[in-house]
C-alpha positions in Angstrom: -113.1 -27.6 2.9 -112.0 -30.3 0.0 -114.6 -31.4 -2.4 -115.0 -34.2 -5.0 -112.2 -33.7 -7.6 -110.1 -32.0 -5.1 -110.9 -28.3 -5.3 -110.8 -26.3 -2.3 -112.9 -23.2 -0.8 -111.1 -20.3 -1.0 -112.0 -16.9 1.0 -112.2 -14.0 -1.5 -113.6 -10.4 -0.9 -114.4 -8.1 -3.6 -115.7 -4.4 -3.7 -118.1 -3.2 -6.3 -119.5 0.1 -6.4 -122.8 0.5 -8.7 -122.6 3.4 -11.2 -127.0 3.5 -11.1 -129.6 2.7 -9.0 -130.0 -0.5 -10.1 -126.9 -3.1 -11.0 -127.0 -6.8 -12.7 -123.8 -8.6 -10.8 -122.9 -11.9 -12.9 -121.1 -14.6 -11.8 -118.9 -16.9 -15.0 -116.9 -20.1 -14.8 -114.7 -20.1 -17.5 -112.8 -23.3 -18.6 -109.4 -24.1 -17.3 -105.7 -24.0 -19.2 -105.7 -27.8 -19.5 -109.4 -27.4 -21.6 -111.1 -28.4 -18.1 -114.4 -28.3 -18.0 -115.4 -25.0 -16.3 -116.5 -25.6 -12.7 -117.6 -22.5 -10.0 -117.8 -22.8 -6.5 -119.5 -20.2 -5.4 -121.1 -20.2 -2.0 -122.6 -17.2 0.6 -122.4 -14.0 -1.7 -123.3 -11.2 0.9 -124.3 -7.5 -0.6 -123.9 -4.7 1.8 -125.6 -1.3 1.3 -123.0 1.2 1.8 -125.3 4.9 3.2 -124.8 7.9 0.1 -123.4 9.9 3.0 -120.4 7.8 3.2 -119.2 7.9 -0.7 -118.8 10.7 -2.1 -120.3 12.0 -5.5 -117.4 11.8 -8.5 -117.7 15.9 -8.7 -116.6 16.5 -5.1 -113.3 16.0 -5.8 -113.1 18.5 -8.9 -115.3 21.0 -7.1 -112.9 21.0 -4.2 -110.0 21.0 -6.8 -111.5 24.3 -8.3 -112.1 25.7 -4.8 -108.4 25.3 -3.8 -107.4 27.0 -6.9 -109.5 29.8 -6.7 -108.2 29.9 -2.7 -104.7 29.9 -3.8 -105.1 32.6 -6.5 -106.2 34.9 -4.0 -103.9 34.3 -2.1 -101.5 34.9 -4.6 -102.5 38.0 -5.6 -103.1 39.5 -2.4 -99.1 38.4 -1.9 -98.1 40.3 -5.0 -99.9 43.4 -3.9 -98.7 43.4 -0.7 -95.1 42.7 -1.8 
């Protein structure tokens, strides 16, 4: 779609993922490298509520770290008194 001045519509998609229960998402037009004044088109900004089941907590990943450690120790030593 062409405007007035000539700028176009571009198609962007962006993922955010909020760090509490509640998040303040800003949008900024800064100026352009010619000193342009700063314009923003910004048009049909959609949220989408992604279910806590789906993403996981940040400590899963070190829990299951530890976990595989402590599995592989085992099975380390067991090797060692088996060998």
């Amino acid at each position: 779609m062409s405007t007035p001045g000539g700028a176009t519509w571009n198609l962007e998609s962006m993922t955010f993922i909020a760090t509490s229960t509640s998040e303040l998402l800003n949008f900024l037009a800064i100026g352009t490298p010619l000193g342009e004044s700063p314009v923003s088109l910004l048009a049909d900004v959609s949220l989408t509520q992604v279910p806590l089941t789906q993403v996981p907590e940040p400590g899963t990943f070190a829990v299951l770290g530890v976990g595989l450690l402590g599995l592989l120790t085992v099975v380390r030593v067991q090797s060692r008194r088996m060998g």
